[in-house]
N, C-alpha and C positions, 0 to 999 in steps of 0.2 A: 760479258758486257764491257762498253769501252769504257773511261775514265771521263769522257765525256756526256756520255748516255748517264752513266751513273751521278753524276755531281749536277747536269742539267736535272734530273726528274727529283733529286731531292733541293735542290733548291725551290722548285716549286712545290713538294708537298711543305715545305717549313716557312713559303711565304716572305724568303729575306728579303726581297725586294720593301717591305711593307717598315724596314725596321733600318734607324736612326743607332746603328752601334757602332763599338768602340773599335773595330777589325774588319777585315774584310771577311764574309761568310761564304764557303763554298770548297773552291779550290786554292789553295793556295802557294802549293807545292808542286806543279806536274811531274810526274816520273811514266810508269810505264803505262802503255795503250793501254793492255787487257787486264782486267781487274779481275782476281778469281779466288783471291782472301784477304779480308779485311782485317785490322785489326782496330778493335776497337779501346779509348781510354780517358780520361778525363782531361786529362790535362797533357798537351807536349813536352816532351825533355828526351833527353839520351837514354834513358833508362828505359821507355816504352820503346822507342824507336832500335835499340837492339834489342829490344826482347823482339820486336817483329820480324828482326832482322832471323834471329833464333826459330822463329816459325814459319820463317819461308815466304810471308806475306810481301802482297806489293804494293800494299794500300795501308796507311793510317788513317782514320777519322779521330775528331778530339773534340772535347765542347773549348778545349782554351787554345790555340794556335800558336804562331810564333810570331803573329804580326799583329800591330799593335799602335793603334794610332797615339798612345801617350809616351810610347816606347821606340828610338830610334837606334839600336843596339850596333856597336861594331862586329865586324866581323872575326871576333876574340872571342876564347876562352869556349866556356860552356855551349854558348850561341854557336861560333863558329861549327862544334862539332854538331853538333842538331843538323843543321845547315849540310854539311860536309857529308855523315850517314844516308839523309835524304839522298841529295844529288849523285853522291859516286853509285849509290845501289836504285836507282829509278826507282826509288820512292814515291806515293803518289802521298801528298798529305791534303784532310778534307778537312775544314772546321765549321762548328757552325754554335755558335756564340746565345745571344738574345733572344735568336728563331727557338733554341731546343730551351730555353728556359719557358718561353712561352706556349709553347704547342700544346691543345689541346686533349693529346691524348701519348702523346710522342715526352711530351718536356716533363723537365725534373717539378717542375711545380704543381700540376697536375699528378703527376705521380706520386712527390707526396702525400698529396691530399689524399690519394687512395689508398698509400700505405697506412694513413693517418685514421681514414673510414670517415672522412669529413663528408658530410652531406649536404643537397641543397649548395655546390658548388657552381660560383663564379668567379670569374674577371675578376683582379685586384690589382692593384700596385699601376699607378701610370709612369713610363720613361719614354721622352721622348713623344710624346703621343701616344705610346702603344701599351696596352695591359700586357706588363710579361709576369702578374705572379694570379693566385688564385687566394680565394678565401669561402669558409664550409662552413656549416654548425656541427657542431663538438655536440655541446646537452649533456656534459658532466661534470664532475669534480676535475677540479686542477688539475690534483696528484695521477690521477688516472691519464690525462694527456702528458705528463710528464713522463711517468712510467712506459706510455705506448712511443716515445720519441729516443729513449734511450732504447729499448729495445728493436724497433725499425728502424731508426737513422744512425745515431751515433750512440754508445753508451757511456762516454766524456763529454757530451753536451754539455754548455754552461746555458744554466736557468737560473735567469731570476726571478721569481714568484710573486710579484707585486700589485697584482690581478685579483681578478672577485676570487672566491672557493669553485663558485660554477661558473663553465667557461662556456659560453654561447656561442661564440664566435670566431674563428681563428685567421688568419693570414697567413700567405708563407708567400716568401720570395728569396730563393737560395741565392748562395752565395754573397757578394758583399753588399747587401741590404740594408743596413743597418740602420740607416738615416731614415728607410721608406716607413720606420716605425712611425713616424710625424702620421705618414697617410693611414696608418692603421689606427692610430687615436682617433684621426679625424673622422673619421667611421664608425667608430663606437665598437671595435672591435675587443674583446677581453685577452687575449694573446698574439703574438707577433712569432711567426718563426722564421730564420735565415741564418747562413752559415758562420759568419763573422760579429763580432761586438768592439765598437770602440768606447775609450774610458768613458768619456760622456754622455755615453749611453744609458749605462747604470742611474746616475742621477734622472732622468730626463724618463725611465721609463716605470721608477720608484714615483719622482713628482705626480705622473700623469695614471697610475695605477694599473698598469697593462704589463701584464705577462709578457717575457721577454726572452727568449731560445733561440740561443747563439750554437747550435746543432754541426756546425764546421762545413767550411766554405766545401771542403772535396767531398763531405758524408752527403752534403743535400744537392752533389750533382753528380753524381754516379748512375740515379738514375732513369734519364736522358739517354744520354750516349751509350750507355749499353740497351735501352731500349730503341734506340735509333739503328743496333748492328742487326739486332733481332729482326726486326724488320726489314733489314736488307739482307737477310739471307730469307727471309719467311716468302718476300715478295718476289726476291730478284734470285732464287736460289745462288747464293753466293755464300762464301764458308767465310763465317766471319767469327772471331774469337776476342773476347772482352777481356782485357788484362788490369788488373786494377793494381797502381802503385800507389800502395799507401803514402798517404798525408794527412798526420796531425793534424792541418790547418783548417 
């Protein structure tokens, strides 16, 4: 498949036309025509981008890119080499941002919710116009969603417990969410889950009694994009290989 077949037909299963994000979604690197191994990762850097190099791939996808509408980087240092790997070895690099948070069946927020066993799942979290998170009923004790969040997502998750005992209701919106906790009160929702916590938070989500799981920006989006390879080898027989570099964050 070419680099164009392949970034045209996943841009329309993910819809990015529909979404107001912070990047450009799609292609954002051309390198070489034929695509014939993919590699798949959460996030861009030199570290994914030689280990692809080490696997012989001509293709990266990411859910986070190198471009960056709040971000105008020179072409120095760290940046520069990302950049430099890319181009001198036709790299082809894919990203796809907001689309894979959202997707119903493809995006990390949906996928939590199934790693989570949330039922009675919908739509939650508005950005921009668009629902990119989801929210389920739970129907048990706290501690038992706690316990099932260290163990599927992250096992250093920061929980703060400020919520009923029984949790009926949950949200998730990975990565830096933190703020859409506002839209989860406003719902009447008993827990809030997403990857990151700012200090303010704490207060604000003790005042207002809602369970609050800061699960880590890289644990609740891993999986998207590795679900997004799978899929392109499952549909497009294409040999794609998911490398995860860990991140604390």
């Amino acid at each position: 498949m070419t680099i164009d077949d392949l970034h045209v037909r996943l841009n329309a299963l993910l819809n990015i036309e529909a979404f107001k994000d912070l990047c450009p979604n799609g292609l954002q690197v051309r390198g070489r025509t034929e695509v014939s191994h993919v590699v798949t990762g959460v996030s861009a850097c030199v570290e994914l981008f030689e280990k692809a190099l080490e696997l012989g791939a001509d293709t990266v996808m990411t859910h986070h890119g190198i471009i960056w509408n709040f971000e105008r980087p020179v072409y120095d240092g760290g940046y520069k080499k990302r950049v430099k790997l890319l181009l001198e070895n036709d790299i082809n690099l894919l990203a796809y941002h907001l689309p894979l948070d959202a997707h119903d069946s493809l995006g990390n927020n949906a996928l939590l919710a199934k790693e989570l066993h949330l039922k009675q799942v919908t739509p939650f979290g508005n950005y921009n116009g668009m629902s990119i998170g989801f929210s389920g009923q739970w129907d048990g004790p706290s501690d038992k969603l706690f316990a099932q969040i260290r163990q599927s997502v992250n096992p250093d998750s920061m929980i703060f417990p400020f919520g009923p005992s029984t949790v009926r209701r949950v949200g998730i919106i990975s990565g830096a969410a933190q703020k859409e906790v506002k839209q989860a009160v406003l719902q009447g929702l008993d827990a809030f889950i997403t990857g990151e916590v700012s200090e303010h938070i704490y207060h604000y989500a003790r005042e207002e009694g809602i369970h609050f799981i800061a699960a880590g920006h890289h644990a609740t989006e891993v999986f998207g994009i590795r679900a997004l390879g799978e899929f392109v080898n499952r549909e497009y027989g294409i040999q794609t290989t998911f490398v995860n570099i860990p991140n604390p964050v």
